[in-house]
C-alpha positions in Angstrom: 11.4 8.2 -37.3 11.2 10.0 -33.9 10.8 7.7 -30.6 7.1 8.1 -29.4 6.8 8.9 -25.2 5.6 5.6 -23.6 2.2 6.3 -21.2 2.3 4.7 -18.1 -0.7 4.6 -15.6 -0.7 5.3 -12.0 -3.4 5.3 -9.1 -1.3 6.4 -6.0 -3.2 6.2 -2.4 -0.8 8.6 -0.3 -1.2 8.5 3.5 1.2 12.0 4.5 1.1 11.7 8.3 4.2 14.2 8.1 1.6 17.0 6.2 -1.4 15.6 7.0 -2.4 14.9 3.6 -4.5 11.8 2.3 -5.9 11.2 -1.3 -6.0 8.9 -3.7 -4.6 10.7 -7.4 -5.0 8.9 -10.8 -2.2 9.7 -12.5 -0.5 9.8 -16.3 3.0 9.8 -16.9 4.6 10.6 -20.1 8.4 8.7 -20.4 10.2 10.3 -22.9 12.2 7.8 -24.8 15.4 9.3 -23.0 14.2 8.7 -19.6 14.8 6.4 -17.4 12.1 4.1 -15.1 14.0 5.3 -12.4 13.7 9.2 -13.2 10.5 8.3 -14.0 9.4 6.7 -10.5 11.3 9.8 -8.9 9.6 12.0 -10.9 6.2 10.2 -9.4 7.7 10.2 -6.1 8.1 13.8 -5.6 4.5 14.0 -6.9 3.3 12.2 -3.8 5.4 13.7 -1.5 3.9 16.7 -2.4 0.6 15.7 -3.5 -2.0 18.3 -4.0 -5.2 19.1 -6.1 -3.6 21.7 -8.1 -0.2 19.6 -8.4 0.2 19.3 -12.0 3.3 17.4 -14.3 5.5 19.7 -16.7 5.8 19.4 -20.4 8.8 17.0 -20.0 12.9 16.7 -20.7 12.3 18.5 -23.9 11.3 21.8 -22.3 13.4 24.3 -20.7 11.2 26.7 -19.4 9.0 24.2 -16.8 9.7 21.7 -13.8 9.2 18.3 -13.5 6.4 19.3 -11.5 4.7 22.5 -10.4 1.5 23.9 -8.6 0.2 27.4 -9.4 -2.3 29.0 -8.0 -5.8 30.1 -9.6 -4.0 33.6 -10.9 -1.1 31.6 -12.7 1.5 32.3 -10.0 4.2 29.4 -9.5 3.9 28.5 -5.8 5.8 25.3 -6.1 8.6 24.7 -8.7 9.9 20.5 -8.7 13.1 19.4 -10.7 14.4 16.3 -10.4 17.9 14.7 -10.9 21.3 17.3 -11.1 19.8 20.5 -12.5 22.4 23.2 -13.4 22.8 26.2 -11.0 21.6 28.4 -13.1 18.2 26.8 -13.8 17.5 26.3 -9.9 18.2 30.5 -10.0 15.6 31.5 -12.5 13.7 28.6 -10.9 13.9 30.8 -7.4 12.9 33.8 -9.3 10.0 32.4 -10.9 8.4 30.5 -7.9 7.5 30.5 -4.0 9.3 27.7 -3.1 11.4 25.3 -5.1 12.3 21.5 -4.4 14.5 19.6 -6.0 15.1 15.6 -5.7 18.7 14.5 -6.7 19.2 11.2 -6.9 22.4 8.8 -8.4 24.5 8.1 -5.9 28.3 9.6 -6.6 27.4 11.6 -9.3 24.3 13.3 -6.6 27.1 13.6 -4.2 29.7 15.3 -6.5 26.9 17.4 -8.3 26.3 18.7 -4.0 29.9 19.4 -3.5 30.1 21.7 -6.9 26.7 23.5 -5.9 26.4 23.7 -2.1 28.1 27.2 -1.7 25.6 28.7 -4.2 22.8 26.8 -3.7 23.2 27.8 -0.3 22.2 31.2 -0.9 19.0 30.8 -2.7 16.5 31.0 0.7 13.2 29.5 -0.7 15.4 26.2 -2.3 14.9 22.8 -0.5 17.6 20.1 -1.9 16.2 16.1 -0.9 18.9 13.6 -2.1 17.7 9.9 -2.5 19.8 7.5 -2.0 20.6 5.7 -4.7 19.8 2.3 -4.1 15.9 3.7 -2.6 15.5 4.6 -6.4 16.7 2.0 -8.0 14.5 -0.7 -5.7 11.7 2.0 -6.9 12.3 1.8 -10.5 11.8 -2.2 -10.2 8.1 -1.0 -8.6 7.6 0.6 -12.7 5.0 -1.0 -15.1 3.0 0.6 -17.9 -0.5 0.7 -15.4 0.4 0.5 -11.3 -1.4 0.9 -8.2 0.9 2.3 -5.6 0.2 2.8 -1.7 2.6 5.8 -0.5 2.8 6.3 3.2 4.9 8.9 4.9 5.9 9.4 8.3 8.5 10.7 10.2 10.5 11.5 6.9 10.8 8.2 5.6 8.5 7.1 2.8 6.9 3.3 2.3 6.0 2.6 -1.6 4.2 -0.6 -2.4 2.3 -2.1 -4.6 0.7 -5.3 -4.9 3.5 -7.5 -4.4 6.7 -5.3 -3.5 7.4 -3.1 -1.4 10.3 -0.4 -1.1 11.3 2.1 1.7 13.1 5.5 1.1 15.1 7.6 3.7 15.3 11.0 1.7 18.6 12.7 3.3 17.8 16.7 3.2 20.8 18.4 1.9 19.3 22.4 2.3 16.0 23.3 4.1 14.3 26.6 2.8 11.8 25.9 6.2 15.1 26.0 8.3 
């Protein structure tokens, strides 16, 4: 018998000083029985660091062919493509074809670093690809933040990010690795 996806439940308040952006998003979040709380929380990270309207989840691990995340606009176009964790090269390149602009969030520590060192001179070219790496004890304090229903307070300024919730509260430095703004 196949693993069922566990729902989890999130109401995130983001205060974005950096963008200007406040809202408060009521969010659900299907975890594939593969995934971890801490790809998971990432995955919800990136969703508030670029929090929009029209900011929408992808089908999930099982699925090729979509982010993490994405927003399209009202005619279907991709204007923002979100992987997170070590994607392959290639995907990232079909990702750039596809989309305006195209994030992606590493995360894990070594294996982040020694996924940067095999794909800096290629990733390099790609001009609309952004590359944030999170340190690797950021997401693991933020994976302790998961629960099956949480209200999270997300504040951003000056590139850091503040995530807390009732109890707990975890601060990220996201170091970025390429800049398609640069």
């Amino acid at each position: 018998m196949a693993l069922k996806a566990t729902i989890c439940k999130a109401e995130i308040h983001v205060a974005d000083m950096d963008r200007g952006y406040y809202g408060n998003h009521a969010l659900t979040l299907a975890r594939h029985p593969s995934e971890t709380e801490e790809r998971m929380m990432v995955r919800l990270l990136a969703f508030a660091l670029n929090a929009d309207e029209a900011m929408t989840f992808g089908a999930g691990l099982s699925t090729d062919d979509e982010p993490d995340l994405w927003h399209k606009d009202l005619t279907g176009n991709i204007q923002l493509w979100i992987d997170v964790g070590l994607p392959d090269e290639k995907r990232i390149r079909k990702a750039c074809g596809r989309a305006d602009k195209v994030i992606v969030y590493s995360y894990g520590g070594r294996a982040a670093q020694l996924w940067w060192q095999q794909n800096e001179d290629s990733l390099a070219r790609l001009n609309k690809l952004t590359v944030l790496d999170l340190p690797q004890p950021d997401t693991r304090a933020l994976a302790a933040l998961a629960a099956r229903n949480m209200a999270l307070q997300i504040t951003v300024q000056d590139g850091h990010v503040w995530v807390s919730n009732a109890s707990d509260a975890v601060q990220l430095a996201p170091e970025t690795r390429l800049d398609a703004d640069a």
